[in-house]
LOBAZA-29789 format. One record per atom (N, C-alpha, C): atom name; x, y, z. Coordinates in steps of 0.1 Angstrom, whole numbers, plus 5000, padded with zeros to 4 digits. Example, Ala and Ser with C-alpha at 12.3 -4.5 7.8 and 13.67 -1.06 7.14 Angstrom:
<sekol><atom>N</atom><X>5132</X><Y>4943</Y><Z>5078</Z></sekol>
<sekol><atom>CA</atom><X>5123</X><Y>4955</Y><Z>5078</Z></sekol>
<sekol><atom>C</atom><X>5132</X><Y>4967</Y><Z>5078</Z></sekol>
<sekol><atom>N</atom><X>5128</X><Y>4978</Y><Z>5071</Z></sekol>
<sekol><atom>CA</atom><X>5137</X><Y>4989</Y><Z>5071</Z></sekol>
<sekol><atom>C</atom><X>5129</X><Y>5000</Y><Z>5079</Z></sekol>
//
This chain:
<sekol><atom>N</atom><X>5008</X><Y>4988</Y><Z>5000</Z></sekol>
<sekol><atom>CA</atom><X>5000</X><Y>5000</Y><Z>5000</Z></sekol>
<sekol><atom>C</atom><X>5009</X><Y>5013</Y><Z>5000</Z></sekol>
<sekol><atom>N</atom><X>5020</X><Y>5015</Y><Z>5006</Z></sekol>
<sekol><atom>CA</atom><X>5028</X><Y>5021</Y><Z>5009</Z></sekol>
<sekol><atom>C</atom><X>5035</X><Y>5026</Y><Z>4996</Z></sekol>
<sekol><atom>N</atom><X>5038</X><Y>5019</Y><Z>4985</Z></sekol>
<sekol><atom>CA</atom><X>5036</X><Y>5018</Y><Z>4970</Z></sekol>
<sekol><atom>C</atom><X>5032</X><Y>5025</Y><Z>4961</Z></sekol>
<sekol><atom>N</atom><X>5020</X><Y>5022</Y><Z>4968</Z></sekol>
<sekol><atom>CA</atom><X>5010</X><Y>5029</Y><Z>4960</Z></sekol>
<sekol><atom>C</atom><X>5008</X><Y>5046</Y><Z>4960</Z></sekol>
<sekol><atom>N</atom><X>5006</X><Y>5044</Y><Z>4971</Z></sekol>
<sekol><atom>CA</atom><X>5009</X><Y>5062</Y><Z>4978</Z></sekol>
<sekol><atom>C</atom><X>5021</X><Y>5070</Y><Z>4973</Z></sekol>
<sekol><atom>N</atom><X>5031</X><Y>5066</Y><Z>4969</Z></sekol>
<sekol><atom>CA</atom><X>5037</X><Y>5072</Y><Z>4966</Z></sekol>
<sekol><atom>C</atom><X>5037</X><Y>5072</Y><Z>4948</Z></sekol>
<sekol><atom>N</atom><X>5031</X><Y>5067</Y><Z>4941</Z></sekol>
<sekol><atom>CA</atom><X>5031</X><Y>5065</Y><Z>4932</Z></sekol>
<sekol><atom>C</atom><X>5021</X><Y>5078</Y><Z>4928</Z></sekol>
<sekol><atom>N</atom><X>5009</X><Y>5078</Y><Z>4937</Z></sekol>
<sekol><atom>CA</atom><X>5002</X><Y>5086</Y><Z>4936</Z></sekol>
<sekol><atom>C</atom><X>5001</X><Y>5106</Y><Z>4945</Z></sekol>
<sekol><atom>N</atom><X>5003</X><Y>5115</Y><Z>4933</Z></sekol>
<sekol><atom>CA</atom><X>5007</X><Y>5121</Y><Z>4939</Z></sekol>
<sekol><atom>C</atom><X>4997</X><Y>5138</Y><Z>4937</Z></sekol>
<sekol><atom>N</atom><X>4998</X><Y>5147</Y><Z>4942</Z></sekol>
<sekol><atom>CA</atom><X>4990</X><Y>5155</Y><Z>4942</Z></sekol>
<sekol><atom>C</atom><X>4997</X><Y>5170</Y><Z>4944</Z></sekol>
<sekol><atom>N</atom><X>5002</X><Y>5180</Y><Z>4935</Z></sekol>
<sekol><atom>CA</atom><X>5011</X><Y>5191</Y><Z>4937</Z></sekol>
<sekol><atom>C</atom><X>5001</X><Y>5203</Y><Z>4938</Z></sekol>
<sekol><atom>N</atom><X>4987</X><Y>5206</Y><Z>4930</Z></sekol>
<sekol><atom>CA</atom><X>4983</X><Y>5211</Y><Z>4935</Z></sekol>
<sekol><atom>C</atom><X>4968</X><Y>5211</Y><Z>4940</Z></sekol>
<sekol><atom>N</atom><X>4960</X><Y>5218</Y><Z>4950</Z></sekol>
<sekol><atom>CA</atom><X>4947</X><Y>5213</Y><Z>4950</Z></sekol>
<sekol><atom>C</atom><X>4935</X><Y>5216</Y><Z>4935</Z></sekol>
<sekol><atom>N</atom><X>4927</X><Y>5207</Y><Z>4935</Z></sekol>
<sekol><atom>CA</atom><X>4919</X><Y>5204</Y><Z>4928</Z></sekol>
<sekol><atom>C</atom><X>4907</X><Y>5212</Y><Z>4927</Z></sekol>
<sekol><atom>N</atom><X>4904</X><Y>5221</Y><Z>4936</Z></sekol>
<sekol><atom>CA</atom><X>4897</X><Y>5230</Y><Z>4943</Z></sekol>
<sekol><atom>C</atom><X>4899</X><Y>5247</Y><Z>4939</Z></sekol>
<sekol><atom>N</atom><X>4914</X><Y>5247</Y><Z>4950</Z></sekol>
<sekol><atom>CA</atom><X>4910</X><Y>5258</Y><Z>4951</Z></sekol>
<sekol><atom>C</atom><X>4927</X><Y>5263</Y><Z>4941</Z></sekol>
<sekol><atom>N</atom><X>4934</X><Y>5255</Y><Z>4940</Z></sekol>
<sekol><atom>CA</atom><X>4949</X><Y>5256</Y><Z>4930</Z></sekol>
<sekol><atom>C</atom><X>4962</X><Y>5258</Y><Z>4941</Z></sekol>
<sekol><atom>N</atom><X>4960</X><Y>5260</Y><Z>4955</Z></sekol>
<sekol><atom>CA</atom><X>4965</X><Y>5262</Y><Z>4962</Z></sekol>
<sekol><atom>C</atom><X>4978</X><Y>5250</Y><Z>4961</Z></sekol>
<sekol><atom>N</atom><X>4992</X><Y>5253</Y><Z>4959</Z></sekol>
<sekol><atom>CA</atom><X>5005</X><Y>5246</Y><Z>4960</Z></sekol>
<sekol><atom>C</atom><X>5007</X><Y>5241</Y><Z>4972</Z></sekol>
<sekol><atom>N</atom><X>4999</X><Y>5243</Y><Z>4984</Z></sekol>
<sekol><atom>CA</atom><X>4998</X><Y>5243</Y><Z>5000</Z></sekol>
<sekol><atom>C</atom><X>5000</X><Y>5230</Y><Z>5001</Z></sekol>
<sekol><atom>N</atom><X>4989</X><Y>5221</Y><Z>4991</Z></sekol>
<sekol><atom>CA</atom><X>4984</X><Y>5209</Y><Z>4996</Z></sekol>
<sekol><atom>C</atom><X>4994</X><Y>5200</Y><Z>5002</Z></sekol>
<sekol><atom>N</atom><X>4992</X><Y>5190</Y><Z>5011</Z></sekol>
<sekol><atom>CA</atom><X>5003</X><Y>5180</Y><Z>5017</Z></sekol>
<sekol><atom>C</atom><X>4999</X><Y>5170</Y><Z>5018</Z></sekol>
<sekol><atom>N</atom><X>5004</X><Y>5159</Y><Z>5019</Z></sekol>
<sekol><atom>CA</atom><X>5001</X><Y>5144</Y><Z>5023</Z></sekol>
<sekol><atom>C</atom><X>5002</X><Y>5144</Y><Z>5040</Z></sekol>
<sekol><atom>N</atom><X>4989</X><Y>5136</Y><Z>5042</Z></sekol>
<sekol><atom>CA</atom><X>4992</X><Y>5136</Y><Z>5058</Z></sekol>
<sekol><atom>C</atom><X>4985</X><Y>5119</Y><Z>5059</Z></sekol>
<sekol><atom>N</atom><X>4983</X><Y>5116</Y><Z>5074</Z></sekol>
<sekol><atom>CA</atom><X>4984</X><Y>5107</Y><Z>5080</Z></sekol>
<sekol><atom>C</atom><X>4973</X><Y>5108</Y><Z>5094</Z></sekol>
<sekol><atom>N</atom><X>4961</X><Y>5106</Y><Z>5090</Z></sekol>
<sekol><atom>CA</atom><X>4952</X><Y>5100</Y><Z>5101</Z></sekol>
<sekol><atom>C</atom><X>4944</X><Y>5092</Y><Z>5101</Z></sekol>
<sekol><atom>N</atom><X>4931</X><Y>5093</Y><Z>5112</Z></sekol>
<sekol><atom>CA</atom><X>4918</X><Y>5086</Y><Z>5113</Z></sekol>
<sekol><atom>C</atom><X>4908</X><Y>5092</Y><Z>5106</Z></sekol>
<sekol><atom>N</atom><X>4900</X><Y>5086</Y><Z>5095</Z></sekol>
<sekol><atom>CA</atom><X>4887</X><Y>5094</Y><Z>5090</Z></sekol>
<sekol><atom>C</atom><X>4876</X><Y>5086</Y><Z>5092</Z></sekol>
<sekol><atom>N</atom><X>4872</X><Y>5092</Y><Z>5102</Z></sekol>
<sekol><atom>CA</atom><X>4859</X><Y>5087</Y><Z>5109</Z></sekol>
<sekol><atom>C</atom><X>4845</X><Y>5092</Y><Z>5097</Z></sekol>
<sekol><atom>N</atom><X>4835</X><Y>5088</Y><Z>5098</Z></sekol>
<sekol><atom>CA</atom><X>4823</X><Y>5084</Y><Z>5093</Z></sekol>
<sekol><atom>C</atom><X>4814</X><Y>5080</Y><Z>5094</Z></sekol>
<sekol><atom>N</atom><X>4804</X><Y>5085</Y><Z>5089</Z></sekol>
<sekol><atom>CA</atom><X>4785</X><Y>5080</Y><Z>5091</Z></sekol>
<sekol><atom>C</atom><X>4783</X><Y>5078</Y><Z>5079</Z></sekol>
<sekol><atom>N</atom><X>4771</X><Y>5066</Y><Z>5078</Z></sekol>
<sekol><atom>CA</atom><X>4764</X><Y>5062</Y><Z>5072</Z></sekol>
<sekol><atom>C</atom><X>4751</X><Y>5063</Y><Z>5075</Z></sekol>
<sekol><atom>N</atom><X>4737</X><Y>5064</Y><Z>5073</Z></sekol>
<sekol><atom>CA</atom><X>4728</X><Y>5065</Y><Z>5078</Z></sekol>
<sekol><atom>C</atom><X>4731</X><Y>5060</Y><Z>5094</Z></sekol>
<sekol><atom>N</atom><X>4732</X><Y>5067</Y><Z>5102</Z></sekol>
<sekol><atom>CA</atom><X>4734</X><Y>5070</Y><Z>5116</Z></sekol>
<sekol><atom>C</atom><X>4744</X><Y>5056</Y><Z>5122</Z></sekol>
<sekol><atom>N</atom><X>4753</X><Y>5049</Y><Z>5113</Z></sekol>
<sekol><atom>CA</atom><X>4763</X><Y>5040</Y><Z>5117</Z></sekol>
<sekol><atom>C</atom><X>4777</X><Y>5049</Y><Z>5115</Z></sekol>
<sekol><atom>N</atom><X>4782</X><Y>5046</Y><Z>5124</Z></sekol>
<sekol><atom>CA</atom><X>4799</X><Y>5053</Y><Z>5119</Z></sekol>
<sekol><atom>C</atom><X>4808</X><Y>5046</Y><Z>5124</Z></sekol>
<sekol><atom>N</atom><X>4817</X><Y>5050</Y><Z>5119</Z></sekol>
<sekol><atom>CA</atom><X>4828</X><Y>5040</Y><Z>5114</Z></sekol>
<sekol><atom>C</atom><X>4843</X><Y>5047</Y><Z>5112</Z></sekol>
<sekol><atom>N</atom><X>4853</X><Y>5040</Y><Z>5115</Z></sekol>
<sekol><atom>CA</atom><X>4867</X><Y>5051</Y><Z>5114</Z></sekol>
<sekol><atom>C</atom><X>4880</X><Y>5042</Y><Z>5104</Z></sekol>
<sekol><atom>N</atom><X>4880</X><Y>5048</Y><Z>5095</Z></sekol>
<sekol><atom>CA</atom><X>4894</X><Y>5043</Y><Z>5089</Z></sekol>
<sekol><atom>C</atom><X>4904</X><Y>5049</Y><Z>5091</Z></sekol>
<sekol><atom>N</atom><X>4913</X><Y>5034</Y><Z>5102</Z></sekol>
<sekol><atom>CA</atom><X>4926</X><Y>5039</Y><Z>5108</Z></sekol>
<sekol><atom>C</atom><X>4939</X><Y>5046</Y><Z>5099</Z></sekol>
<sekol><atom>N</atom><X>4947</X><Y>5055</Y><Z>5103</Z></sekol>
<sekol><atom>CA</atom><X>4957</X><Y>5061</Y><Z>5099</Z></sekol>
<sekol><atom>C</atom><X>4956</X><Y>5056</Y><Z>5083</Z></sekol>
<sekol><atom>N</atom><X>4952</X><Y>5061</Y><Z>5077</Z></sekol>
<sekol><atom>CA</atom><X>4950</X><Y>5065</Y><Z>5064</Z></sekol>
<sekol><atom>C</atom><X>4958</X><Y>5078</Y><Z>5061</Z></sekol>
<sekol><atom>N</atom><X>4966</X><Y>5077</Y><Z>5048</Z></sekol>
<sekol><atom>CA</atom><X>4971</X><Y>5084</Y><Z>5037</Z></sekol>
<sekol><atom>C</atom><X>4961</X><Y>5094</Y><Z>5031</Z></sekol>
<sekol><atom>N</atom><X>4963</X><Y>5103</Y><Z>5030</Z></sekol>
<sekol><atom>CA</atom><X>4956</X><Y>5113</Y><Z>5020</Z></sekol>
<sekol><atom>C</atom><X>4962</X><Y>5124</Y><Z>5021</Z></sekol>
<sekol><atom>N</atom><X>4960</X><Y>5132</Y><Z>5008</Z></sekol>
<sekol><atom>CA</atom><X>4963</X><Y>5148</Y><Z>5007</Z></sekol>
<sekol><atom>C</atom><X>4953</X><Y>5158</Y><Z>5009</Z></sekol>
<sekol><atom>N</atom><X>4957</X><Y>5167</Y><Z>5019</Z></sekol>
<sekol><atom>CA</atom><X>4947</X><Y>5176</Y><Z>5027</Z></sekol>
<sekol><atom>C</atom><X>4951</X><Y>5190</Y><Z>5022</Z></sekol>
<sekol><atom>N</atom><X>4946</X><Y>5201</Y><Z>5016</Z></sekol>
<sekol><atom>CA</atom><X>4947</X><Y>5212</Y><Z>5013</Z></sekol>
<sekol><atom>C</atom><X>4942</X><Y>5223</Y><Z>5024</Z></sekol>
<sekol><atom>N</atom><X>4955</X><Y>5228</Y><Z>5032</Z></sekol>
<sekol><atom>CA</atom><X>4951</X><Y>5241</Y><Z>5047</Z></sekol>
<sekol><atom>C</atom><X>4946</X><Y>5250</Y><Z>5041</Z></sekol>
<sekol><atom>N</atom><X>4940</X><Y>5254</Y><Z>5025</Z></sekol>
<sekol><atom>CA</atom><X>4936</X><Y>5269</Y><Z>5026</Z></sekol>
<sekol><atom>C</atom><X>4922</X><Y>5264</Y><Z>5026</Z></sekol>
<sekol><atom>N</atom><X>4920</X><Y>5255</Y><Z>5015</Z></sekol>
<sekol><atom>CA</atom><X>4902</X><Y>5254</Y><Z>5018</Z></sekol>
<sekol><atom>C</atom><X>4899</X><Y>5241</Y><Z>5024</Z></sekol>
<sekol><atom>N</atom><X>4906</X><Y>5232</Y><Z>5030</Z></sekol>
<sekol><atom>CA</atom><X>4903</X><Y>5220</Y><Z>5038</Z></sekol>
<sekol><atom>C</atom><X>4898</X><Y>5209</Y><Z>5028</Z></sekol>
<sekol><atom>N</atom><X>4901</X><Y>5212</Y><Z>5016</Z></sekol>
<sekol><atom>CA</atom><X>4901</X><Y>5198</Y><Z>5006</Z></sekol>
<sekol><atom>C</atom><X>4905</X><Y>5187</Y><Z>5008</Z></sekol>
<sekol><atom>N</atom><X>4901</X><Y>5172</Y><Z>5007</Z></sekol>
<sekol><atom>CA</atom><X>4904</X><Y>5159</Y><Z>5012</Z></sekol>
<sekol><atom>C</atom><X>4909</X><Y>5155</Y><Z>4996</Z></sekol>
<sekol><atom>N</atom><X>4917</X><Y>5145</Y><Z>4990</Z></sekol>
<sekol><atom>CA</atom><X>4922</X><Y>5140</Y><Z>4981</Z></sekol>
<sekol><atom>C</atom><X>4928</X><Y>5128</Y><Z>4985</Z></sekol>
<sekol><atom>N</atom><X>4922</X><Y>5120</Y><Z>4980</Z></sekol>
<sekol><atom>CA</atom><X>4920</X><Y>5102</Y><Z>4985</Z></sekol>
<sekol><atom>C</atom><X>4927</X><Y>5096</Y><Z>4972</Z></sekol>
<sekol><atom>N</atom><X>4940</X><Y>5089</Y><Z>4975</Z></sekol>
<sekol><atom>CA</atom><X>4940</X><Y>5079</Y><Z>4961</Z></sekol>
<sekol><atom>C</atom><X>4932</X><Y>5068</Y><Z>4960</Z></sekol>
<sekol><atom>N</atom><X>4932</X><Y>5061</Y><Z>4950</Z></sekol>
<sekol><atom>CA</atom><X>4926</X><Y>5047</Y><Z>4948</Z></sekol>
<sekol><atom>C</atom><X>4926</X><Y>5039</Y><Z>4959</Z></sekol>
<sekol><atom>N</atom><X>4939</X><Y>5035</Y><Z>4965</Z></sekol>
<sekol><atom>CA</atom><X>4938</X><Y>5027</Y><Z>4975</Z></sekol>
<sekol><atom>C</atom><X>4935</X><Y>5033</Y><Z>4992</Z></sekol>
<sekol><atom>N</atom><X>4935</X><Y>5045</Y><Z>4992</Z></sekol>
<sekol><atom>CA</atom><X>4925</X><Y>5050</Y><Z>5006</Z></sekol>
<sekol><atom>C</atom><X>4911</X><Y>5046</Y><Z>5002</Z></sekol>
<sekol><atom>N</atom><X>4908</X><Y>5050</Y><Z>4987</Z></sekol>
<sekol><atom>CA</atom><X>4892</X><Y>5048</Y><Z>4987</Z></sekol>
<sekol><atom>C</atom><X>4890</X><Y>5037</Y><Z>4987</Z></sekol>
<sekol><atom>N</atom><X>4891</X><Y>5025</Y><Z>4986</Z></sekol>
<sekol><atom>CA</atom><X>4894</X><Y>5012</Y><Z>4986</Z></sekol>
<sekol><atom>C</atom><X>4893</X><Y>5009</Y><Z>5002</Z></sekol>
<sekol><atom>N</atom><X>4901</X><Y>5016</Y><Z>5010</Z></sekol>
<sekol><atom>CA</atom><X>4902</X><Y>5013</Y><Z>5023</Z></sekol>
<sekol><atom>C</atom><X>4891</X><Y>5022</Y><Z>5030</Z></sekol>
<sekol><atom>N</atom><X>4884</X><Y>5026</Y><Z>5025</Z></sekol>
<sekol><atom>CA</atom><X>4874</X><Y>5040</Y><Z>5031</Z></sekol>
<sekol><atom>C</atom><X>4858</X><Y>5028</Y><Z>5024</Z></sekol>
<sekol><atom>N</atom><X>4862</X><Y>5026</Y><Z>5015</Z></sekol>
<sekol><atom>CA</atom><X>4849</X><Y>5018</Y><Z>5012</Z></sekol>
<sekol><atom>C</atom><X>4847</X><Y>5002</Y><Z>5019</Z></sekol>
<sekol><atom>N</atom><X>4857</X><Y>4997</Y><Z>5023</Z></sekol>
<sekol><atom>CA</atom><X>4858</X><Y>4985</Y><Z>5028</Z></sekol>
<sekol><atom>C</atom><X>4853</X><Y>4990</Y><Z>5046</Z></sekol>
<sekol><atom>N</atom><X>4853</X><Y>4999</Y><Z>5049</Z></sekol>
<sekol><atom>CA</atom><X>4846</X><Y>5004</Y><Z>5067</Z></sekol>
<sekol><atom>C</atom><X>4837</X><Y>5006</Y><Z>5066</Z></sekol>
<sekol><atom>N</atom><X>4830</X><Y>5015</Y><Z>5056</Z></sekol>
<sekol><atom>CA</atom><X>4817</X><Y>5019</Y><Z>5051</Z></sekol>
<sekol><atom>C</atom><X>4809</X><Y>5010</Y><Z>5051</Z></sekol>
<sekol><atom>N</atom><X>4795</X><Y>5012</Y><Z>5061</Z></sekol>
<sekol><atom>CA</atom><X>4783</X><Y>5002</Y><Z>5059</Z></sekol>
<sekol><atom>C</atom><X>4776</X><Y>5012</Y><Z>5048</Z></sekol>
<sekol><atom>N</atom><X>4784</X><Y>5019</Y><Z>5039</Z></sekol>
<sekol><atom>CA</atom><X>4775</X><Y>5021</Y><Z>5023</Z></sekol>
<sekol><atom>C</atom><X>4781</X><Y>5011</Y><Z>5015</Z></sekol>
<sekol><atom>N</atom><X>4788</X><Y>5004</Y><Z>5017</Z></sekol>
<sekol><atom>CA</atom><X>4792</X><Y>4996</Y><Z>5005</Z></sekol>
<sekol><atom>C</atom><X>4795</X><Y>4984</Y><Z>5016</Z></sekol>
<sekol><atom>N</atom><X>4785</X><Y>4979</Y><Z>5023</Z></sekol>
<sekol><atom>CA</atom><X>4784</X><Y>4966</Y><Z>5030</Z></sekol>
<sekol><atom>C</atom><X>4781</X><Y>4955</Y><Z>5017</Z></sekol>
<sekol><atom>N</atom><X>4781</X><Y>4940</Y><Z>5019</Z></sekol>
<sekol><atom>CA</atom><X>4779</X><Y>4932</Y><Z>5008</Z></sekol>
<sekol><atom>C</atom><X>4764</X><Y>4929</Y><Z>5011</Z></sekol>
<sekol><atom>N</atom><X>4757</X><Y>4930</Y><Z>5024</Z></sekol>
<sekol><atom>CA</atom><X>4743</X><Y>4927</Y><Z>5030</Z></sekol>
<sekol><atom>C</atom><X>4735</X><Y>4939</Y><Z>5022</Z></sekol>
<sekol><atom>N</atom><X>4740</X><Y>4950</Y><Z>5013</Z></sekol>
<sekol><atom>CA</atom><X>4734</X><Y>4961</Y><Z>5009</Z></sekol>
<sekol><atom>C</atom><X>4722</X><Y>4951</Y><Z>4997</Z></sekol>
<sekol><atom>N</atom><X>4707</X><Y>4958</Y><Z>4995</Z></sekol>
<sekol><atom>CA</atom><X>4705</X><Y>4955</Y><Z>4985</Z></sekol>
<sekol><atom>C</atom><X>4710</X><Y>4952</Y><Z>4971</Z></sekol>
<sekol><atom>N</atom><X>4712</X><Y>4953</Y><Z>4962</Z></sekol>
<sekol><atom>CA</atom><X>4710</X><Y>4956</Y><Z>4950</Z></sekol>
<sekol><atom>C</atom><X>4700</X><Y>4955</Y><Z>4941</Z></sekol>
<sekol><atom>N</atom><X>4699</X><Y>4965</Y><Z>4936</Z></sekol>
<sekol><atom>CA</atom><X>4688</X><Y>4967</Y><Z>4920</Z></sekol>
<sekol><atom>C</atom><X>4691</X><Y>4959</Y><Z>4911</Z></sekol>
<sekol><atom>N</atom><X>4680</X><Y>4953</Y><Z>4904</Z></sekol>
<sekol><atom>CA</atom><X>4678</X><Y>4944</Y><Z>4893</Z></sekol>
<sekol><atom>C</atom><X>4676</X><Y>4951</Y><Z>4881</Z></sekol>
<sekol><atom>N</atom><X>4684</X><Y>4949</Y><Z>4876</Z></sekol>
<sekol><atom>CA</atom><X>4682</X><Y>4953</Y><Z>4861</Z></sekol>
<sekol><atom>C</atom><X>4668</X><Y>4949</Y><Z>4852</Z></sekol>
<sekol><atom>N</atom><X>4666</X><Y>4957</Y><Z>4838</Z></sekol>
<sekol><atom>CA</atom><X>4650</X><Y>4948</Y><Z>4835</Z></sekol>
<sekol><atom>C</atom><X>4655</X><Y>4937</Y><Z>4824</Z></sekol>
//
């Protein structure tokens, strides 16, 4: 994973154009319809001027695997 992140990189924000942005290192806690949930020390790049979050592939990967939105007990829709 560790790999990956560096592979993936982010110079400036997507938002707001700010050169600021950085790669940091926490917990991103979360709700789902009133369930929440925390993905430990996660990678991502955070932008200080307007608080922009920037997730590579593999944090979302790891942000979707905590998430009871993307549980496998979820319904799914039938096609016709």
């Amino acid at each position: 994973m560790a790999q990956a992140m560096r592979s993936f990189h982010v110079s400036a924000c997507p938002t707001c154009g700010s050169t600021r942005i950085r790669r940091v290192r926490g917990d991103r806690p979360g709700t789902f319809k009133r369930k929440r949930y925390v993905v430990k020390d996660l990678r991502y790049f955070h932008c200080p001027r307007c608080g922009e979050k920037v997730y590579s592939p593999d944090a979302m990967r790891r942000i979707e695997a905590a998430s009871p939105a993307f549980s496998k007990t979820r319904r799914v829709r039938k096609t016709a």
